[in-house]
C-alpha angles and dihedrals in degrees: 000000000000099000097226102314144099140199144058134350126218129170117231103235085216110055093014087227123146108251117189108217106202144094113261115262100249104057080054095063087046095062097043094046088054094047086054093051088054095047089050095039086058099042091051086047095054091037090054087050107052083043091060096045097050085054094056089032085057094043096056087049076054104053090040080053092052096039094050096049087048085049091048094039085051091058102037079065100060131098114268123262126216118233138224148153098303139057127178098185120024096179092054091064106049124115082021118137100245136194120195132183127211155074131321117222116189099191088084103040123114137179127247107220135242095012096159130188127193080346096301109130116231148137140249110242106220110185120168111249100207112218114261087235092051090244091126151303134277110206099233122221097210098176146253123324131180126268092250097052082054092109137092092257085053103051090040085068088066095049124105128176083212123115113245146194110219134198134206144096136295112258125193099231109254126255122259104234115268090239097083094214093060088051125092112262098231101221119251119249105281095029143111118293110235117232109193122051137188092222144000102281103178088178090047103048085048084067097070097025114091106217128050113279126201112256098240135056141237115237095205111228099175127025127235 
């Protein structure tokens, strides 16, 4: 056997004897084992670490989301505003309750896409509402119709030459998706209006409007 202990054999030229050139086995293990308890222990250590990090890094998520629906709760409280033309501030108003007062074109109106309710696929009718005293325009939510209304005759039911107060509250205008293929192509000067977008794009739908819009939009809570 080989009594404990691993490795080479050489013969000494002088005695002739067989000399077993190794460490003994044990002493080995020793080394590896303690080379395992220091890997772990590392690990453990940058595991515990990133962990703890993750978990501040959570509760701070938390706090802005808490601070941000306090902050959104606190506006929605206060009394509504009536817009115009000019803002000098849009981020002090969002989140306001707003009233406007104008007129609807619908030759500028467009639909924001798969905007279902109870499963039933459907669409948001935006349509500008332009200001009563000709300093602007405001994009409208309106609000969800069915698919099948979905069609020029069907949004053409929900059209008036009146002029209108409307009420509703102050949105921040929603972001186009980072793969750029995903996003809405915002048509070139000359071209075709498009109709039908993936999301409110109050920059993009500038682009094919032919008066300044306010760079928010009205989420309509009551309709005229």
């Amino acid at each position: 056997g080989d009594g404990g202990f691993g490795g080479r054999a050489t013969i000494d030229r002088g005695s002739g004897n067989v000399m077993l050139l190794a460490r003994p086995l044990d002493s080995v293990d020793d080394s590896v084992t303690r080379l395992v308890v220091v890997e772990v222990g590392a690990t453990a250590f940058i595991l515990g670490a990133v962990c703890i990090r993750l978990g501040i890094w959570q509760l701070h998520r938390l706090e802005e989301r808490r601070a941000r629906v306090a902050a959104i709760e606190g506006r929605l409280a206060e009394p509504p505003i009536e817009l115009g033309g000019q803002l000098a501030d849009s981020e002090a108003i969002l989140y306001r309750h707003a009233t406007a007062r104008g007129q609807f074109d619908p030759s500028h109106e467009v639909v924001l896409l798969n905007r279902n309710r109870d499963d039933e696929p459907g669409v948001h009718l935006v349509t500008p509402l332009r200001f009563a005293d000709g300093s602007g325009a405001i994009l409208v939510d309106r609000g969800w119709l069915p698919i099948e209304e979905d069609t020029p005759a069907g949004r053409a039911a929900y059209s008036t030459a009146d002029i209108v107060e409307v009420s509703g509250v102050v949105r921040e205008p929603e972001e186009e998706p980072r793969w750029a293929f995903l996003a809405d192509r915002t048509p070139a000067p000359g071209e075709t209006p498009l109709e039908e977008w993936r999301v409110l794009n109050v920059e993009g739908i500038q682009a094919q409007v032919p008066y300044p819009l306010l760079p928010v939009y009205l989420e309509l809570s009551e309709a005229p």
